[in-house]
N, CA, C, O and CB atoms as a CASP TS submission, in Angstrom:
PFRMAT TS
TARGET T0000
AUTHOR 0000-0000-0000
METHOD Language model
MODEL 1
PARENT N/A
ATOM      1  N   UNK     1      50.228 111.011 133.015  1.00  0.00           N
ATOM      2  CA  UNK     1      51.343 110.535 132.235  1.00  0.00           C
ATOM      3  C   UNK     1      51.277 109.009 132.151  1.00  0.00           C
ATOM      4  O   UNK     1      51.010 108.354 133.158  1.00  0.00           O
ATOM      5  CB  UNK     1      52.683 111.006 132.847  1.00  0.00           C
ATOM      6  N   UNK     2      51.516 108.430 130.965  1.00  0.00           N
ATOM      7  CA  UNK     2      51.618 106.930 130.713  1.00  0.00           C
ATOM      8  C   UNK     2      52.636 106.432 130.890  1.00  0.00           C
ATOM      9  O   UNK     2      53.345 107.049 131.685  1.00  0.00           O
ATOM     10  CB  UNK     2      51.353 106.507 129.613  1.00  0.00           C
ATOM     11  N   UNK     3      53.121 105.388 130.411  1.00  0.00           N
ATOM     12  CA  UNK     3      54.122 104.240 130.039  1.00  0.00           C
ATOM     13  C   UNK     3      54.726 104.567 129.030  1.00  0.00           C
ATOM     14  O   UNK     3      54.144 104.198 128.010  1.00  0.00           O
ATOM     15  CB  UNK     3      53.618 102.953 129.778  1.00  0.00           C
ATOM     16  N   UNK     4      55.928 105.267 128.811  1.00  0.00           N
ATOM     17  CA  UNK     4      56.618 104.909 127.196  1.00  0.00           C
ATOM     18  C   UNK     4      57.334 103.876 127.216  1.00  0.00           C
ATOM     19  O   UNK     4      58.047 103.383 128.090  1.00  0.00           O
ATOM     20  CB  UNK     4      57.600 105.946 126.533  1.00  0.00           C
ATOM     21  N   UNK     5      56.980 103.463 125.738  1.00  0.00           N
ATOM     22  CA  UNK     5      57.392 102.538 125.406  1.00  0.00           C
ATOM     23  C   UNK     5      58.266 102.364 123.677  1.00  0.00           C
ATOM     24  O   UNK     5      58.010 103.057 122.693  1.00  0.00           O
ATOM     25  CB  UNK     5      56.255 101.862 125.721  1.00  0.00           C
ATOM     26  N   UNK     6      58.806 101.780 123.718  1.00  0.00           N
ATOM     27  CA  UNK     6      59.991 102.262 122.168  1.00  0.00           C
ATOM     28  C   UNK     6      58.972 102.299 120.955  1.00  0.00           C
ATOM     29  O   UNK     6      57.945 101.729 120.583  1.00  0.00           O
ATOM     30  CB  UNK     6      61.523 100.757 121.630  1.00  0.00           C
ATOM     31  N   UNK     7      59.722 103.156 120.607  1.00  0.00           N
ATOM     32  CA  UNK     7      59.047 103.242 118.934  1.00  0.00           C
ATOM     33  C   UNK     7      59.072 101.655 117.985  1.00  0.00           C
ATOM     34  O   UNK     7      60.147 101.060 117.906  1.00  0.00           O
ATOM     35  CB  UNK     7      60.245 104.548 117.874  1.00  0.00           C
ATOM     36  N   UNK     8      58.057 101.184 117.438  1.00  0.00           N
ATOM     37  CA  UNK     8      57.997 100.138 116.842  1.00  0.00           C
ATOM     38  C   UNK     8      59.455  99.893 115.588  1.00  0.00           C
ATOM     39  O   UNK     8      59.477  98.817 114.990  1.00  0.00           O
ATOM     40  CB  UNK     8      56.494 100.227 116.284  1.00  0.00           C
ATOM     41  N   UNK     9      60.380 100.758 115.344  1.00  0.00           N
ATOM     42  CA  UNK     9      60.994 100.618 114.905  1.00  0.00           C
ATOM     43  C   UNK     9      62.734 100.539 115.726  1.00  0.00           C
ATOM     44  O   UNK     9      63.731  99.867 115.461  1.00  0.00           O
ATOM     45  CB  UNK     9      60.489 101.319 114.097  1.00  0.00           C
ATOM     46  N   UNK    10      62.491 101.397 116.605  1.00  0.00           N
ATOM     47  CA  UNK    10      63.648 101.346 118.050  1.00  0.00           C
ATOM     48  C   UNK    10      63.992 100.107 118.613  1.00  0.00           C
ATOM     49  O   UNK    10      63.107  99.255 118.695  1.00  0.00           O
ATOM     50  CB  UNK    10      63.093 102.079 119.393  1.00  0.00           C
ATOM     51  N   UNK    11      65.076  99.871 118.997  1.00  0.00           N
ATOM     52  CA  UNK    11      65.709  98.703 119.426  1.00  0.00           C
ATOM     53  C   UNK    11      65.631  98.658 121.280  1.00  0.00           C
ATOM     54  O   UNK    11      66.203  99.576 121.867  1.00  0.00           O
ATOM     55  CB  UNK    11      67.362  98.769 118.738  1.00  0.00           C
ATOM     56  N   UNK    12      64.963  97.646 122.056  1.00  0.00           N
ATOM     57  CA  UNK    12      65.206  98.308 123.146  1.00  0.00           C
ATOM     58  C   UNK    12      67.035  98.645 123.828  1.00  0.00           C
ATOM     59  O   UNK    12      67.988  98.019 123.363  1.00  0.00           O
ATOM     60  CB  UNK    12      64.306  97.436 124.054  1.00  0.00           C
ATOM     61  N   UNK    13      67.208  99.712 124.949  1.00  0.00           N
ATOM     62  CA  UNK    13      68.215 100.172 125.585  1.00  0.00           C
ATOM     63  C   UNK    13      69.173  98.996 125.674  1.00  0.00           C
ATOM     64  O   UNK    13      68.628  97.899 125.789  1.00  0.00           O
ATOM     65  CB  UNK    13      67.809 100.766 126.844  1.00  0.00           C
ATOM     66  N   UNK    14      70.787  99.029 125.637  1.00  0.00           N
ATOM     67  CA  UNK    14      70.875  97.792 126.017  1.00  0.00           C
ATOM     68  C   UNK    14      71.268  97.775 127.867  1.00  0.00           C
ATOM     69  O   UNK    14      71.619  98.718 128.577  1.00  0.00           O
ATOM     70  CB  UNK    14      72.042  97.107 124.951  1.00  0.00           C
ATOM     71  N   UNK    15      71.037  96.318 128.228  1.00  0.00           N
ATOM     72  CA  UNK    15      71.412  95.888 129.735  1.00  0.00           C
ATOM     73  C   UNK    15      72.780  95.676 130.007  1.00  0.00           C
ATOM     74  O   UNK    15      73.670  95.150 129.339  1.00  0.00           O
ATOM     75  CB  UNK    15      70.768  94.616 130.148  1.00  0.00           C
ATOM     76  N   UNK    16      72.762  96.278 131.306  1.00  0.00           N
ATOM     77  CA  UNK    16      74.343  96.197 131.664  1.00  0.00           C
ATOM     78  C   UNK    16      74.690  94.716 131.909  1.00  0.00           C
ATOM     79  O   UNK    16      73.908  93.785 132.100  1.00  0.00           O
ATOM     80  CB  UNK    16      74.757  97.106 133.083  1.00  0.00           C
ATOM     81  N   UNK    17      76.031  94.706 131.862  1.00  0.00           N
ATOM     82  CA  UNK    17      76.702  93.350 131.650  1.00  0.00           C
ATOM     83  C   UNK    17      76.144  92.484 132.769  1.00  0.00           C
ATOM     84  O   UNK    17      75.485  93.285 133.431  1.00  0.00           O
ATOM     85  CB  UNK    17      78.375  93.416 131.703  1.00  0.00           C
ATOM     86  N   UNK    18      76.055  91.429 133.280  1.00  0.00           N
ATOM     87  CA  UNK    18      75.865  90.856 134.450  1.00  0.00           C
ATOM     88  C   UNK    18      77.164  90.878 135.925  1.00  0.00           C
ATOM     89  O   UNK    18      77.140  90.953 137.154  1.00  0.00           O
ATOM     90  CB  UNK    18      75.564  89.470 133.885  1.00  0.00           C
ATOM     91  N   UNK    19      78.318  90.744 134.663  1.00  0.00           N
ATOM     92  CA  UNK    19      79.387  91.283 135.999  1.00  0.00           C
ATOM     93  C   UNK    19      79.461  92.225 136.290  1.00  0.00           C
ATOM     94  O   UNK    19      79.948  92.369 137.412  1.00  0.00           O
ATOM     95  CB  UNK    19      80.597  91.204 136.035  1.00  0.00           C
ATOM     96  N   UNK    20      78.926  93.894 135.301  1.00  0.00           N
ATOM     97  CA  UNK    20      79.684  94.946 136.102  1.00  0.00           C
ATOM     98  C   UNK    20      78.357  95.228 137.078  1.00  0.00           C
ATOM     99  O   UNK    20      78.464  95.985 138.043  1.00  0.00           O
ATOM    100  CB  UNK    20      80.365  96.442 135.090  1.00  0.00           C
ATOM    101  N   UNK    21      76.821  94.416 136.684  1.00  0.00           N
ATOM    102  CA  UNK    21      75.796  94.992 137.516  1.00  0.00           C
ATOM    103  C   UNK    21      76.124  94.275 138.858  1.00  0.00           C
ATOM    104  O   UNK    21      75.699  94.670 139.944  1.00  0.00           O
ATOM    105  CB  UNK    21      74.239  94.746 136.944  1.00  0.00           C
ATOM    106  N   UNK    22      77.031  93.033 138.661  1.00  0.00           N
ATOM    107  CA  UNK    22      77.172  92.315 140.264  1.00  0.00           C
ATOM    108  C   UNK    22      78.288  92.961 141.181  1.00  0.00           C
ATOM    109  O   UNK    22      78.447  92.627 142.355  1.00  0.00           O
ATOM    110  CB  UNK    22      77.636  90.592 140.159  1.00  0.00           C
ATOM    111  N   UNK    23      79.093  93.981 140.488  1.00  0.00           N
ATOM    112  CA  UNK    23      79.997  94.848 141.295  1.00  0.00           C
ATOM    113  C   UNK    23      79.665  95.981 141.729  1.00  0.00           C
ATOM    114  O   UNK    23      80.068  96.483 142.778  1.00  0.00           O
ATOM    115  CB  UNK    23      81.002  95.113 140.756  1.00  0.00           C
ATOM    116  N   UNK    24      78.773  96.545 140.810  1.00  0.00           N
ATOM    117  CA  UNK    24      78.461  97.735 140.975  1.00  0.00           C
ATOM    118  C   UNK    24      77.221  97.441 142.356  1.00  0.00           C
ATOM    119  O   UNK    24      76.966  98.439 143.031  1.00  0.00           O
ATOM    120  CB  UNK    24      77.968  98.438 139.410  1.00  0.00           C
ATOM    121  N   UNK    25      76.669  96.431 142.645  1.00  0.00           N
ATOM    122  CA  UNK    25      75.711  95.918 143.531  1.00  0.00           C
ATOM    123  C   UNK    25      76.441  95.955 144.708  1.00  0.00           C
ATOM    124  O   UNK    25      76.149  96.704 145.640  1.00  0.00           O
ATOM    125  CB  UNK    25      75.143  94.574 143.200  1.00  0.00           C
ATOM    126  N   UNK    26      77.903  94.750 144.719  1.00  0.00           N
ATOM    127  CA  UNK    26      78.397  94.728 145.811  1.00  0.00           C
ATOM    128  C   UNK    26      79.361  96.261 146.213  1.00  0.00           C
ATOM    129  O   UNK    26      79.483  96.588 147.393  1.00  0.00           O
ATOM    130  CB  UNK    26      79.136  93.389 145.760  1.00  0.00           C
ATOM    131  N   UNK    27      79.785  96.824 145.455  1.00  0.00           N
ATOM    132  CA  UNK    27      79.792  98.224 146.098  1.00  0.00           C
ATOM    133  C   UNK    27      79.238  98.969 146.389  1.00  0.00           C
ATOM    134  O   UNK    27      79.923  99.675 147.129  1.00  0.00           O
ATOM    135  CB  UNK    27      80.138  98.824 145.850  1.00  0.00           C
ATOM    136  N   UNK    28      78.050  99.441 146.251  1.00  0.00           N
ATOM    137  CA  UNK    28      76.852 100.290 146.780  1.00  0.00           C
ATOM    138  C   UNK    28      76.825  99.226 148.270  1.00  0.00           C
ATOM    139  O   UNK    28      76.699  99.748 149.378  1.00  0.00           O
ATOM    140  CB  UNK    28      75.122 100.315 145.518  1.00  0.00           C
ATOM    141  N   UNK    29      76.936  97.976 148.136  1.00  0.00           N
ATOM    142  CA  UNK    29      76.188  97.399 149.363  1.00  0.00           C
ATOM    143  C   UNK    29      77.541  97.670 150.588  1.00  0.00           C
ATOM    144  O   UNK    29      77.096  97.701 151.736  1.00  0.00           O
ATOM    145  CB  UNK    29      75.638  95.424 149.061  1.00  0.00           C
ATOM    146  N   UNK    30      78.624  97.807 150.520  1.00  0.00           N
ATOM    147  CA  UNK    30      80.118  97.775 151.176  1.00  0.00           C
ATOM    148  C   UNK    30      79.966  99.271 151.289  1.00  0.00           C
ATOM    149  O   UNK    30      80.607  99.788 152.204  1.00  0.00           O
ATOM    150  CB  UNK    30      81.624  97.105 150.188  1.00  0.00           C
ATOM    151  N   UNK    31      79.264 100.031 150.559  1.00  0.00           N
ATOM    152  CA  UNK    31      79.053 101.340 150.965  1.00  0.00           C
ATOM    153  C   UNK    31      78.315 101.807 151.979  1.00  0.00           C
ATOM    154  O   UNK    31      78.569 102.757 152.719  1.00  0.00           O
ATOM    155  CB  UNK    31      78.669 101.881 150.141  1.00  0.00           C
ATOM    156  N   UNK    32      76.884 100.703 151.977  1.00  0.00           N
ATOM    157  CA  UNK    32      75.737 100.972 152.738  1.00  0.00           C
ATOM    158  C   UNK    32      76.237 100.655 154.345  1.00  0.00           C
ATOM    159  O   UNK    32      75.822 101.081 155.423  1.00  0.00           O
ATOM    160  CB  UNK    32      74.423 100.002 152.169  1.00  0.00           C
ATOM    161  N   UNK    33      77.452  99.593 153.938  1.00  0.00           N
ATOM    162  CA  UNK    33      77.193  98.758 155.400  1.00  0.00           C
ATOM    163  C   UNK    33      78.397  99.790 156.239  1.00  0.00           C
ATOM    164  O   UNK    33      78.413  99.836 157.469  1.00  0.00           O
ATOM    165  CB  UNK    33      77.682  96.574 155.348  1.00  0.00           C
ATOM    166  N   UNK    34      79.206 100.449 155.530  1.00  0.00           N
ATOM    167  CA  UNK    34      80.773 101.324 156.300  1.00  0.00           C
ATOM    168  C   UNK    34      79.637 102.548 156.596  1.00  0.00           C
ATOM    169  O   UNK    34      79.834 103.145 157.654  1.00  0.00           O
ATOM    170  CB  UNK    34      82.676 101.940 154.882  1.00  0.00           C
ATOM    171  N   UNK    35      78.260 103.077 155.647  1.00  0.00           N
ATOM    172  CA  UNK    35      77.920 104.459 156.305  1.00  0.00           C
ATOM    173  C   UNK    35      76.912 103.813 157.664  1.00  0.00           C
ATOM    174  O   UNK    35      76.708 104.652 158.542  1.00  0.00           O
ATOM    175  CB  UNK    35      76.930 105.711 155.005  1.00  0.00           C
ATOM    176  N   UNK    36      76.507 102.920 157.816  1.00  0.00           N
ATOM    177  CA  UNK    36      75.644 102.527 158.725  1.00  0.00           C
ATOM    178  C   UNK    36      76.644 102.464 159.953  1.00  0.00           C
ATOM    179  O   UNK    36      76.339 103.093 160.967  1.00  0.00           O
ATOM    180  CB  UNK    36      74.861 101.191 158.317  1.00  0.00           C
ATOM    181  N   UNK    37      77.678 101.825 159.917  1.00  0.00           N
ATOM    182  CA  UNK    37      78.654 101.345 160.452  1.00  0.00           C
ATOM    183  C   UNK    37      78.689 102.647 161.614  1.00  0.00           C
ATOM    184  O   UNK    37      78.480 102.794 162.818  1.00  0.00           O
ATOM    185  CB  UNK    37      79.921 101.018 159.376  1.00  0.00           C
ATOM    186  N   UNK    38      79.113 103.517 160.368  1.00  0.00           N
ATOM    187  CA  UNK    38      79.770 104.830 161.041  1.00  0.00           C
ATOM    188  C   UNK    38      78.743 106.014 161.565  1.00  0.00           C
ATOM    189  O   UNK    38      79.174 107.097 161.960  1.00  0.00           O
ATOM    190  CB  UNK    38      80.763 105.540 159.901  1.00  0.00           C
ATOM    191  N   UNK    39      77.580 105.744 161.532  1.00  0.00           N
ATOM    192  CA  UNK    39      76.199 106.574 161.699  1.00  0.00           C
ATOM    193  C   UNK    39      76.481 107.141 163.268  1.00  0.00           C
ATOM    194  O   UNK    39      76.506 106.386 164.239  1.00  0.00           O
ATOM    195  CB  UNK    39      74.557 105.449 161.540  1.00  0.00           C
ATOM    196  N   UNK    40      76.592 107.909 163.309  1.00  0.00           N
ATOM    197  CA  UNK    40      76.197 108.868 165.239  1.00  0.00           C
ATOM    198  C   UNK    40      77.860 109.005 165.431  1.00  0.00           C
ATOM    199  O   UNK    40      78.128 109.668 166.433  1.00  0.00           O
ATOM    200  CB  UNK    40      75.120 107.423 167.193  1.00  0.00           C
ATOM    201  N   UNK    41      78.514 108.739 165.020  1.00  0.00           N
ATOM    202  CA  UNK    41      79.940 108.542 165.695  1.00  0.00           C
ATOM    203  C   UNK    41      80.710 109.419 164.638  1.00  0.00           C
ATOM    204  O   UNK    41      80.925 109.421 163.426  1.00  0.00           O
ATOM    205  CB  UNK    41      80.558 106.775 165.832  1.00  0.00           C
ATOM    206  N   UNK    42      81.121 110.443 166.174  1.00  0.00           N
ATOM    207  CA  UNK    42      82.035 111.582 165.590  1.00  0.00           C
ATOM    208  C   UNK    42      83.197 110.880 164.933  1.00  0.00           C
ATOM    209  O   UNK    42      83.230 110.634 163.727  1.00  0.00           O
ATOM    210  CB  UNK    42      82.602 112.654 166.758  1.00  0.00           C
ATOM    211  N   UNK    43      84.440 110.477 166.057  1.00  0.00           N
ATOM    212  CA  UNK    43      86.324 109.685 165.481  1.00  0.00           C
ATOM    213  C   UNK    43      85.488 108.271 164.921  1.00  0.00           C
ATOM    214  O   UNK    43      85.241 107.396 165.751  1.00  0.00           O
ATOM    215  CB  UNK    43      88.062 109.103 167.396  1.00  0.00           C
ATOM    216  N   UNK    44      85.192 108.142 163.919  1.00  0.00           N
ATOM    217  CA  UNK    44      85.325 106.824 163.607  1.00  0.00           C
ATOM    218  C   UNK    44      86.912 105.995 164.102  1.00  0.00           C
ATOM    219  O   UNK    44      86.949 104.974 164.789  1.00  0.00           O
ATOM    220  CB  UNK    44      85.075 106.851 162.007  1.00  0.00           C
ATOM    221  N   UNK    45      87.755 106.505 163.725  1.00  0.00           N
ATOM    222  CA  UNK    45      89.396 106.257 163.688  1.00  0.00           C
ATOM    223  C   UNK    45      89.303 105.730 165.530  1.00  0.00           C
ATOM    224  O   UNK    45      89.853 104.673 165.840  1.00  0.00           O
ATOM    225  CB  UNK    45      90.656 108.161 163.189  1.00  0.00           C
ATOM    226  N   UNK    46      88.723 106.403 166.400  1.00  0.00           N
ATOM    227  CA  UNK    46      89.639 105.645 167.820  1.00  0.00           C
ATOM    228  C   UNK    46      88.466 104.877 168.135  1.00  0.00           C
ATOM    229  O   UNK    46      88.474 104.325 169.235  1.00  0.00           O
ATOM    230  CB  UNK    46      90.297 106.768 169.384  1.00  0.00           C
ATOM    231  N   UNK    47      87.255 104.696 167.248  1.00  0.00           N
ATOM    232  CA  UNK    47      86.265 103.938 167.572  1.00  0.00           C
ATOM    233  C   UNK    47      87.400 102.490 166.987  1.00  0.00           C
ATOM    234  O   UNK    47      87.692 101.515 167.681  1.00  0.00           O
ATOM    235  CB  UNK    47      84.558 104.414 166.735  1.00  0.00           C
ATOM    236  N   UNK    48      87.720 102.671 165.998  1.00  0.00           N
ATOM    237  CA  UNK    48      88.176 101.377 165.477  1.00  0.00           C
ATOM    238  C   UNK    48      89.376 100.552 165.805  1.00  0.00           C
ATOM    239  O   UNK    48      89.727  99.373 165.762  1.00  0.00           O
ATOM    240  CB  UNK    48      88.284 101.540 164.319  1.00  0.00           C
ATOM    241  N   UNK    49      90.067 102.284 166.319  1.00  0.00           N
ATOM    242  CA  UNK    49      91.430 101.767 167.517  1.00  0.00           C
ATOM    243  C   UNK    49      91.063 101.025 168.583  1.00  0.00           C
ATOM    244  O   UNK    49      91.612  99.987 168.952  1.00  0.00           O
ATOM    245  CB  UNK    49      92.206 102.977 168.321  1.00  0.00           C
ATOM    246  N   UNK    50      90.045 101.609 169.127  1.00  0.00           N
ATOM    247  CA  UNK    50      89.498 100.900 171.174  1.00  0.00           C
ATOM    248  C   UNK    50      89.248  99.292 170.150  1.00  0.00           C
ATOM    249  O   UNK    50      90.023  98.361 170.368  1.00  0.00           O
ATOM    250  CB  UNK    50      86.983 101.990 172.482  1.00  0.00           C
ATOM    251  N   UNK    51      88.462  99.181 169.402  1.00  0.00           N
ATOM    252  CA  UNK    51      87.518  97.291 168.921  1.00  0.00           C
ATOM    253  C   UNK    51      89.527  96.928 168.885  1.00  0.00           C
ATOM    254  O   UNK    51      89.981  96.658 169.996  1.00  0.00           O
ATOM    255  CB  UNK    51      85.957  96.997 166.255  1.00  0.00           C
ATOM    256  N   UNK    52      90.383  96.934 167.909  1.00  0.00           N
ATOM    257  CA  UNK    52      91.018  96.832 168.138  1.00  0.00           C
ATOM    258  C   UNK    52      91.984  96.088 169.274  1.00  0.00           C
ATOM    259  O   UNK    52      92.592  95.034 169.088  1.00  0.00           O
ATOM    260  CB  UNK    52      90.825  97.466 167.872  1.00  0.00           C
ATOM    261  N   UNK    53      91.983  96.837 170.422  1.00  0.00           N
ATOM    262  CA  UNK    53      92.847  96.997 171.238  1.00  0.00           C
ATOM    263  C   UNK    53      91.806  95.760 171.828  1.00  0.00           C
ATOM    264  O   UNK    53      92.322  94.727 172.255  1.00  0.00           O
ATOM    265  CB  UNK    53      93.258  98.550 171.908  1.00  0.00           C
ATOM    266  N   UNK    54      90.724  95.878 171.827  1.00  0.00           N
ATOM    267  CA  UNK    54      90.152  94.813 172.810  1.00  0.00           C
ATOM    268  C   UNK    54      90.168  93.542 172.600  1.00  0.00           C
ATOM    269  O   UNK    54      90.510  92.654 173.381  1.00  0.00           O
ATOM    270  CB  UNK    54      88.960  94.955 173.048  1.00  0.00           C
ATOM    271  N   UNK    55      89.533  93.403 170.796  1.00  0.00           N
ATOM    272  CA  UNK    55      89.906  92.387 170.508  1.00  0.00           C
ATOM    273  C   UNK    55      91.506  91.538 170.590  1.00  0.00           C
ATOM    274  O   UNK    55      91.700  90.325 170.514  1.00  0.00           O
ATOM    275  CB  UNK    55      89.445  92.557 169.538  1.00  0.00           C
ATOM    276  N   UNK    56      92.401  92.516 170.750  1.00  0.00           N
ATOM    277  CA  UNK    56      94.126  91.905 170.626  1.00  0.00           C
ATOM    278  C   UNK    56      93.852  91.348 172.688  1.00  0.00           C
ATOM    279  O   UNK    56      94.248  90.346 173.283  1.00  0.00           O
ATOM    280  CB  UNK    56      96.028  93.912 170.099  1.00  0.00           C
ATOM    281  N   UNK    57      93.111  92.434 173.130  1.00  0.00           N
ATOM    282  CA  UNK    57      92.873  92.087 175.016  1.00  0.00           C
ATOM    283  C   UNK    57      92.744  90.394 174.989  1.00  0.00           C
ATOM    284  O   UNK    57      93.429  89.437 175.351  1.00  0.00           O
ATOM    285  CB  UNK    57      90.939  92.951 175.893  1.00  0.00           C
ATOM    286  N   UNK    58      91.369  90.639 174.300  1.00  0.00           N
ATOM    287  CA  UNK    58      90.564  88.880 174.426  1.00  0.00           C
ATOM    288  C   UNK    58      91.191  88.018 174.028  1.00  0.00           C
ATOM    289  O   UNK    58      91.123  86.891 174.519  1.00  0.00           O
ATOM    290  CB  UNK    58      89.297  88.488 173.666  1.00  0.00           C
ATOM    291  N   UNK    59      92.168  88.409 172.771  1.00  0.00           N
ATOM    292  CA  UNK    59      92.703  87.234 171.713  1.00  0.00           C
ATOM    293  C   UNK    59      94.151  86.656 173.288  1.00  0.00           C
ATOM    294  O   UNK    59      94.379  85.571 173.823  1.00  0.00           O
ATOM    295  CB  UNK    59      93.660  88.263 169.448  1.00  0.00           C
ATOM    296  N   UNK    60      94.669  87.862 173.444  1.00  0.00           N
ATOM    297  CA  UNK    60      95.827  87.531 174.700  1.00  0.00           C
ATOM    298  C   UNK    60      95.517  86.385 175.740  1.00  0.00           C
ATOM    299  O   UNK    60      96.106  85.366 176.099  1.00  0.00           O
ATOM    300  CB  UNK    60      96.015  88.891 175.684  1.00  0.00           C
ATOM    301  N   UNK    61      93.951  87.205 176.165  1.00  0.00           N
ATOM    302  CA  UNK    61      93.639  86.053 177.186  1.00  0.00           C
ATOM    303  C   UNK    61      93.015  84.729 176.843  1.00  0.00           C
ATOM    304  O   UNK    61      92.978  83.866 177.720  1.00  0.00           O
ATOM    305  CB  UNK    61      92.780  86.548 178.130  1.00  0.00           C
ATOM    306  N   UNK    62      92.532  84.492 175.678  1.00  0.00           N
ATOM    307  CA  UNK    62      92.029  83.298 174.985  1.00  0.00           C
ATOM    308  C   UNK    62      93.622  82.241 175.022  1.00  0.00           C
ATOM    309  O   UNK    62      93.680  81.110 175.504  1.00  0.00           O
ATOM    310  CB  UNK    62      91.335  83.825 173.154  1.00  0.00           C
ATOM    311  N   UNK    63      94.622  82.894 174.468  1.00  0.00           N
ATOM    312  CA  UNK    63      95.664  82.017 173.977  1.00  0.00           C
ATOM    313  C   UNK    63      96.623  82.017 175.698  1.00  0.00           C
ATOM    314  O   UNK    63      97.469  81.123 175.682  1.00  0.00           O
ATOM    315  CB  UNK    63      96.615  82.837 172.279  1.00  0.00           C
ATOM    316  N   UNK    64      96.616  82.516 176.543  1.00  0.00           N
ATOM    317  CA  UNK    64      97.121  82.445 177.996  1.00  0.00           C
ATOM    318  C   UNK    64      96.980  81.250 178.500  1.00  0.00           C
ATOM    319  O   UNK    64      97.984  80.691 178.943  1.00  0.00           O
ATOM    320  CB  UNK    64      96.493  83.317 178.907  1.00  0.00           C
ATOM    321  N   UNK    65      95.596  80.537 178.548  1.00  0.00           N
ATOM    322  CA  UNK    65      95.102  79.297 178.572  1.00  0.00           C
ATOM    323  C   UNK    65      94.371  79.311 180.116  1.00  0.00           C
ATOM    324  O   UNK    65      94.395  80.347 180.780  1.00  0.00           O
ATOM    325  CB  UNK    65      96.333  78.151 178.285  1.00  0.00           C
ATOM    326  N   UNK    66      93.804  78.234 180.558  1.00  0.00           N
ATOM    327  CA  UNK    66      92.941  78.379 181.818  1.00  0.00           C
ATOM    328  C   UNK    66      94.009  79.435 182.886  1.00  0.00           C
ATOM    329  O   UNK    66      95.151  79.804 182.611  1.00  0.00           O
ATOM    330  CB  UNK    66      92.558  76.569 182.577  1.00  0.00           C
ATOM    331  N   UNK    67      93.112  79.792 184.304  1.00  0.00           N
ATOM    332  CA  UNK    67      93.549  80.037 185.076  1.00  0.00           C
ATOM    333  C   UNK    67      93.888  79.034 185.991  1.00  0.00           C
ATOM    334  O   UNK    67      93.200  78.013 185.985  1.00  0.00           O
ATOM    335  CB  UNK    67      93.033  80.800 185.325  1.00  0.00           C
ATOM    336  N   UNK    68      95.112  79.166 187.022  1.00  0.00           N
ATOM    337  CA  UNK    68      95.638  78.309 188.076  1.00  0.00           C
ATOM    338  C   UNK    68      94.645  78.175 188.692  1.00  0.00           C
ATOM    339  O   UNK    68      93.734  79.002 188.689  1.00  0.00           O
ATOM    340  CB  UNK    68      96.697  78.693 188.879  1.00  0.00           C
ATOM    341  N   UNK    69      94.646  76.809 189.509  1.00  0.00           N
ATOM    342  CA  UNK    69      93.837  76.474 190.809  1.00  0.00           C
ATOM    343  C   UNK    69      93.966  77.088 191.543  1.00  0.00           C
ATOM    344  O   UNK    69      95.004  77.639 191.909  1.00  0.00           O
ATOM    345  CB  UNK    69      93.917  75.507 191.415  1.00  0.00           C
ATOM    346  N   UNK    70      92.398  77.188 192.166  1.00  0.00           N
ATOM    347  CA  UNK    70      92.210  78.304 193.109  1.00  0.00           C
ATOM    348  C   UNK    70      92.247  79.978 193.282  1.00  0.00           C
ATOM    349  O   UNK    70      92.439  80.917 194.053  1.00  0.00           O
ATOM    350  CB  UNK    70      92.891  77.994 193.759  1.00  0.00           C
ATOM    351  N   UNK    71      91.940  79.609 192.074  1.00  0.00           N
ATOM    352  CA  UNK    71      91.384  80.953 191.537  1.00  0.00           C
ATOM    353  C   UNK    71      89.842  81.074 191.913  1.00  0.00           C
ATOM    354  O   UNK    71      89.265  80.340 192.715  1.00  0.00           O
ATOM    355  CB  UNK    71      91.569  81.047 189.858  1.00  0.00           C
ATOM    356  N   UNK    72      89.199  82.262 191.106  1.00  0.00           N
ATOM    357  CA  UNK    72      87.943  82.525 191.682  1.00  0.00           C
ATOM    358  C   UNK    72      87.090  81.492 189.816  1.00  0.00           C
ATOM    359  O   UNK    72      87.491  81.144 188.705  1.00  0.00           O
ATOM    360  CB  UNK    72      87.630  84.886 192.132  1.00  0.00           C
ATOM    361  N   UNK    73      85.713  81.457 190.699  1.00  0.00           N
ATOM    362  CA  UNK    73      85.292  80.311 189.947  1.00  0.00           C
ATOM    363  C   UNK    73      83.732  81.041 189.893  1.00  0.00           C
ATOM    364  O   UNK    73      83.183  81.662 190.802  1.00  0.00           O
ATOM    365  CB  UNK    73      85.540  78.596 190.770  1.00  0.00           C
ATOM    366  N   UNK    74      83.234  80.765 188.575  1.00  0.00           N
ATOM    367  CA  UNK    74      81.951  81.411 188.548  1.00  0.00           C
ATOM    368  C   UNK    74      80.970  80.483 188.490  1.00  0.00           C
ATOM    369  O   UNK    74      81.160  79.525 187.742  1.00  0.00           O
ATOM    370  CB  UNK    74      81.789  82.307 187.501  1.00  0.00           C
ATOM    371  N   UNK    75      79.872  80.551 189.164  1.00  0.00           N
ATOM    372  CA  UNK    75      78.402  79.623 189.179  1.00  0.00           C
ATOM    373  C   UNK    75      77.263  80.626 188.751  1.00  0.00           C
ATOM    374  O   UNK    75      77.352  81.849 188.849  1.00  0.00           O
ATOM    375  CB  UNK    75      77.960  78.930 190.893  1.00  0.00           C
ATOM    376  N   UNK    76      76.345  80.034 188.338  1.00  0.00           N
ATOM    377  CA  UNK    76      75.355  80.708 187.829  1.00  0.00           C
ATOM    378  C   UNK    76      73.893  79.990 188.451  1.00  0.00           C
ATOM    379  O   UNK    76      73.693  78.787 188.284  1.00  0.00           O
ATOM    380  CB  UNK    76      75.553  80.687 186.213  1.00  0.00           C
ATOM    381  N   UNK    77      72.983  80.796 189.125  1.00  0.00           N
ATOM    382  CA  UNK    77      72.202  80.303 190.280  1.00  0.00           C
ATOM    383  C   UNK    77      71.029  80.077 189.313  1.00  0.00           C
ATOM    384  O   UNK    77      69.963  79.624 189.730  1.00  0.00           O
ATOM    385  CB  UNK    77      71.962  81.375 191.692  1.00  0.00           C
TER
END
C-alpha cells in the first residue's frame, strides 16, 4: 500500500483551529496525568483524604513556629 494523496483537483482536509487543537491537547494531557495518578490504587477518594489530612498536619506544624528550648535537637554525623 502507498501514500494517498488528493486528487489534483481536491482541496486539501481542512486543520483544526489552533485553539481548539491547544485544548483538546491540554485535556488528553490532565487526562493522562489523573489516570497515571490513580494507576494500582483501589479508593482513590481516602488516598486523597490521608495527602490531605497530612498536608493540613505539616501546614499546622509549619505555622506553630519553632519548638521551646530544650527540646530534643537533631545532628547529623
Amino acid at each position: 500500500m502507498g501514500l494517498c494523496f488528493p486528487c489534483p483537483g481536491e482541496s486539501a482536509p481542512p486543520s483544526p483551529n489552533p485553539e481548539e487543537k491547544r485544548a483538546k491537547l491540554a485535556e488528553a494531557a490532565e487526562r493522562r496525568q489523573k489516570e497515571a495518578a490513580s494507576r494500582g490504587i483501589l479508593n482513590v477518594q481516602s488516598v486523597e483524604e490521608k495527602r490531605k489530612k497530612k498536608e493540613k498536619i505539616e501546614k499546622q506544624i509549619a505555622t506553630s513556629g519553632p519548638p521551646p528550648e530544650g527540646g530534643l535537637r537533631w545532628t547529623v554525623s
